[in-house]
C-alpha positions in Angstrom: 0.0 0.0 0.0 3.0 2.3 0.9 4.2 1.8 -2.7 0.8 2.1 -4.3 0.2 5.8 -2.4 4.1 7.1 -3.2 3.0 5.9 -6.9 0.4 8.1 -7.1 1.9 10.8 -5.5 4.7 10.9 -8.0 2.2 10.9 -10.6 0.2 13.6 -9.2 1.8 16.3 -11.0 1.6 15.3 -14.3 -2.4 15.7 -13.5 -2.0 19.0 -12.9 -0.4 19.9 -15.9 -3.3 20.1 -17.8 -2.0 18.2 -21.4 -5.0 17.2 -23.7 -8.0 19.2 -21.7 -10.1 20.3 -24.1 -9.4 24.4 -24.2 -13.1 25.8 -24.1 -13.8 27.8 -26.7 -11.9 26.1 -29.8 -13.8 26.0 -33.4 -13.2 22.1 -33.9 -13.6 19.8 -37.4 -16.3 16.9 -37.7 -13.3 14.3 -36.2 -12.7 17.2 -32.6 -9.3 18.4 -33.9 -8.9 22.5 -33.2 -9.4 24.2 -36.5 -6.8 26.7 -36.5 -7.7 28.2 -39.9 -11.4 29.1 -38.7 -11.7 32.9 -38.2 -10.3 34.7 -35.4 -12.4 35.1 -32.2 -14.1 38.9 -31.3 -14.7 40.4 -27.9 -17.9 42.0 -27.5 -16.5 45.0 -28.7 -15.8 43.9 -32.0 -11.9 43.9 -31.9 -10.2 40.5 -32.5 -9.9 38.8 -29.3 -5.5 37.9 -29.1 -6.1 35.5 -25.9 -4.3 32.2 -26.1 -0.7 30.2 -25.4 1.0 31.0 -28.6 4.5 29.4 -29.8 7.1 30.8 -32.1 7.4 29.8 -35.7 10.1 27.3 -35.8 12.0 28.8 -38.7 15.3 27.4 -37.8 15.9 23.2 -38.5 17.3 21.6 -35.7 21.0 20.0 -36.0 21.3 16.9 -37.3 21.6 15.2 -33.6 18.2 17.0 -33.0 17.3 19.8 -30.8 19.2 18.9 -27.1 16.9 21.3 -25.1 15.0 24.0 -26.8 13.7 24.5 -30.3 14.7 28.0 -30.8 14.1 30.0 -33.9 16.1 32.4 -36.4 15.4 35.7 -34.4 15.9 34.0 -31.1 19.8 34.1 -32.2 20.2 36.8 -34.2 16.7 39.4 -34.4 17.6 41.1 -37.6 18.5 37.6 -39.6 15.8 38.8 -42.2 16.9 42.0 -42.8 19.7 42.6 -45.8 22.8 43.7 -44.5 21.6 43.0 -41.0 20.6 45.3 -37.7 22.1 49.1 -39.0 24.5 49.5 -36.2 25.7 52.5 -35.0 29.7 52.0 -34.7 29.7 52.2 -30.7 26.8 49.0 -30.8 28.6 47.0 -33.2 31.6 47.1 -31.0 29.2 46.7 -28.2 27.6 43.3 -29.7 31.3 41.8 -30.7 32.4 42.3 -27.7 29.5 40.8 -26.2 30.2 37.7 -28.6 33.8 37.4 -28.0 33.2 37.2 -23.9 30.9 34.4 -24.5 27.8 35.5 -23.9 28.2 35.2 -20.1 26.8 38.8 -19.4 23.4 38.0 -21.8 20.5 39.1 -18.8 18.6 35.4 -20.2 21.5 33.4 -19.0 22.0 34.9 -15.9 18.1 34.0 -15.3 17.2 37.8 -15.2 14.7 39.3 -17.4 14.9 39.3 -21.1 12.8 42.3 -22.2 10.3 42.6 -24.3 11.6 41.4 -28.0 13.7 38.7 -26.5 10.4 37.8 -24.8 8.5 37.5 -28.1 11.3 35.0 -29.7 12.3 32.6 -26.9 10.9 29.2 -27.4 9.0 28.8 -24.2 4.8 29.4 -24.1 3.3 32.7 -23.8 -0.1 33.4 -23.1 -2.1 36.3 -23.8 -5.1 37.4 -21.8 -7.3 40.0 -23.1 -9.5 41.9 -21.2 -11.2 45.2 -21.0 -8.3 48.2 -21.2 -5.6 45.5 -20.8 -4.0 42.8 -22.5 -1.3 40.5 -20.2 1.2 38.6 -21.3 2.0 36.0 -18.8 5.7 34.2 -19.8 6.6 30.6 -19.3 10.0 31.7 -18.1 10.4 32.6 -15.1 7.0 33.2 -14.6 7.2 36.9 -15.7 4.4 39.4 -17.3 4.1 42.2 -18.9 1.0 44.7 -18.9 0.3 46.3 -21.9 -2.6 48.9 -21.4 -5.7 49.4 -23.9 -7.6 51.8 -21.7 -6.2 55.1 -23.1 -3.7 56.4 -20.9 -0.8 57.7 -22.6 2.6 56.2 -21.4 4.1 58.0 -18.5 5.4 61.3 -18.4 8.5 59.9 -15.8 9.3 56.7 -16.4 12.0 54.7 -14.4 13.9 52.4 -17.0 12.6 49.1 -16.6 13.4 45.6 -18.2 10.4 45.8 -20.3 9.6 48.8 -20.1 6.0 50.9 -20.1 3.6 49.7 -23.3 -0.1 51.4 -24.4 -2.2 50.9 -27.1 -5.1 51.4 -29.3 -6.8 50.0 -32.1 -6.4 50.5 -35.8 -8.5 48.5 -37.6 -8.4 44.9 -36.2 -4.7 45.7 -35.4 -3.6 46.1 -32.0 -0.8 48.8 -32.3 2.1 48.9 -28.9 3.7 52.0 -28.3 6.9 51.1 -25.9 9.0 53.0 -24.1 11.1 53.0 -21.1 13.6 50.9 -21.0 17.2 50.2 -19.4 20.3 51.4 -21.0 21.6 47.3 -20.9 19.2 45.1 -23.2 20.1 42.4 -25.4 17.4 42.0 -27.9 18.6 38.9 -29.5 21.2 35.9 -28.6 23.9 37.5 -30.3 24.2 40.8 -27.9 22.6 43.4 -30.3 21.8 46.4 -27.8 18.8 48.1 -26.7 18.9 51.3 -24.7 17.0 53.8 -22.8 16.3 56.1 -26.0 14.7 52.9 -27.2 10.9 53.8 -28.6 9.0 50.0 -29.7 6.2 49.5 -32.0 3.9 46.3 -31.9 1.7 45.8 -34.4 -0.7 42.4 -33.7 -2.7 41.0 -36.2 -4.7 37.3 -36.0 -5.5 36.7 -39.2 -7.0 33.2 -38.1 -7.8 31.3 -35.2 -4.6 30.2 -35.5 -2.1 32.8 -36.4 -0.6 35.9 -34.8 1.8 38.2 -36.7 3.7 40.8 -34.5 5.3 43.3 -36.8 7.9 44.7 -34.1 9.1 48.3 -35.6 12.7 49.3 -33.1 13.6 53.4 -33.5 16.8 53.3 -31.1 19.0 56.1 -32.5 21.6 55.7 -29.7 22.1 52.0 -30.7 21.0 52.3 -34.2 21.5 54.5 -37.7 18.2 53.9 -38.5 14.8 52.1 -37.4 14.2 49.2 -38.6 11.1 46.6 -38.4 10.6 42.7 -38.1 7.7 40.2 -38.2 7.0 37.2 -35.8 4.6 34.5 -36.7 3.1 33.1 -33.8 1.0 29.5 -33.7 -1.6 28.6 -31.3 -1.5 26.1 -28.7 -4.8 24.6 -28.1 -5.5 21.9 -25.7 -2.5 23.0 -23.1 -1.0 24.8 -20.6 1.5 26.7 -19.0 3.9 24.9 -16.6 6.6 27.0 -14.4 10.1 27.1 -15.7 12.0 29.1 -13.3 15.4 29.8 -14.2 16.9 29.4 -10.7 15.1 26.4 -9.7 18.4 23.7 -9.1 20.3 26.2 -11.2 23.9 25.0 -11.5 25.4 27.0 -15.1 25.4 30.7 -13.6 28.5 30.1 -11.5 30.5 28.6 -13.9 29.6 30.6 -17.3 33.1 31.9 -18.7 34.3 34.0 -21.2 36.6 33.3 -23.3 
């Protein structure tokens, strides 16, 4: 009996998670799969409705000895891979991001299990799920178990503004797009694997679209003229997860890496 109750507590857990539970609310085909191409949900308001856990678009094969831990994308390692001639650099940031590159990575904020921000956010390969209600939309992360509050009510972003990791984020509707104005931030972001920079002077611009049930497009437009000659703008496609959940991931749980990342 002692064995049978340890059994199930061991296996309690994995009841908890949630896997395979119908998600309420899913347009489903004649056989109960999720039909992601029906048409995007509406609040009562008429706006499309963004709520859902949303993945990246795997864009990026795995090695041929197969993804080890995480299935990370194109933009995950390098956020301007799609643009030609790359992220336009100011001299002082491209020094900034070999530098950052020839250390090793070790000072990358994601690594160190602090916050990412807001792009790095949008391309990491763990869950997000978005939560829209009236003059809000959240943004609850996988990792870590972090948010982020972006505000639909029709405040303007703040007049002070102490730099934060993700900074402050408003919006309002155009059309059935969802446009972010961002601002805010610290003078020491990584926006991408590979050390590109984000600073204080940093103004972000979201544009969500769900063309589907399915399918989110973020067009993400960065105007950083400390860091960069120019702004420049990128587009995420996001897939939805139906029938899941999210399950913690914190970064420090039995964390054993941080001490002994080196540079080279």
């Amino acid at each position: 009996m002692k064995f049978v109750a340890a059994f199930f507590l061991m296996i309690a857990p994995l009841w908890a998670q949630w896997i395979h539970y119908p998600t309420q609310g899913i347009p489903r085909t004649p056989d109960g799969k999720p039909n992601l191409t029906a048409a995007a949900p509406r609040l009562a308001d008429g706006h499309p409705d963004l709520s859902g856990i949303w993945d990246i678009e795997h864009n990026r094969p795995c090695p041929p000895v197969g993804c080890d831990d995480m299935w990370i994308g194109q933009e995950f390692l390098d956020i301007g891979w799609s643009l030609k001639g790359g992220l336009p650099y100011q001299p002082w940031a491209a020094e900034v991001q070999k530098t950052r590159a020839a250390a090793g990575l070790v000072d990358d904020p994601g690594s160190n299990c602090l916050p990412t921000g807001i792009v790095k956010t949008l391309t990491t390969p763990l869950f997000r799920k978005f939560v829209q209600v009236p003059g809000l939309l959240i943004i609850l992360s996988e990792r870590s178990t972090e948010f982020r509050q972006i505000f639909t009510d029709g405040r303007a972003l703040p007049a002070d503004m102490n730099p934060a990791w993700n900074g402050y984020s408003t919006a309002k509707w155009e059309g059935d797009t969802l446009v972010v104005q961002s601002a805010g931030f610290r003078d020491d972001g990584w926006l991408d694997r590979k050390g590109s920079p984000l600073t204080g002077a940093a103004k972000i611009t979201e544009r969500y679209r769900r063309p589907n049930f399915g399918q989110l497009e973020i067009q993400i437009t960065l105007d950083d003229p400390k860091a960069y000659t120019a702004p420049w703008t990128i587009t995420l496609k996001h897939h939805l997860l139906p029938d899941t959940e999210l399950l913690d991931y914190v970064c420090l749980e039995n964390e054993k890496d941080v001490p002994h990342i080196k540079g080279k």
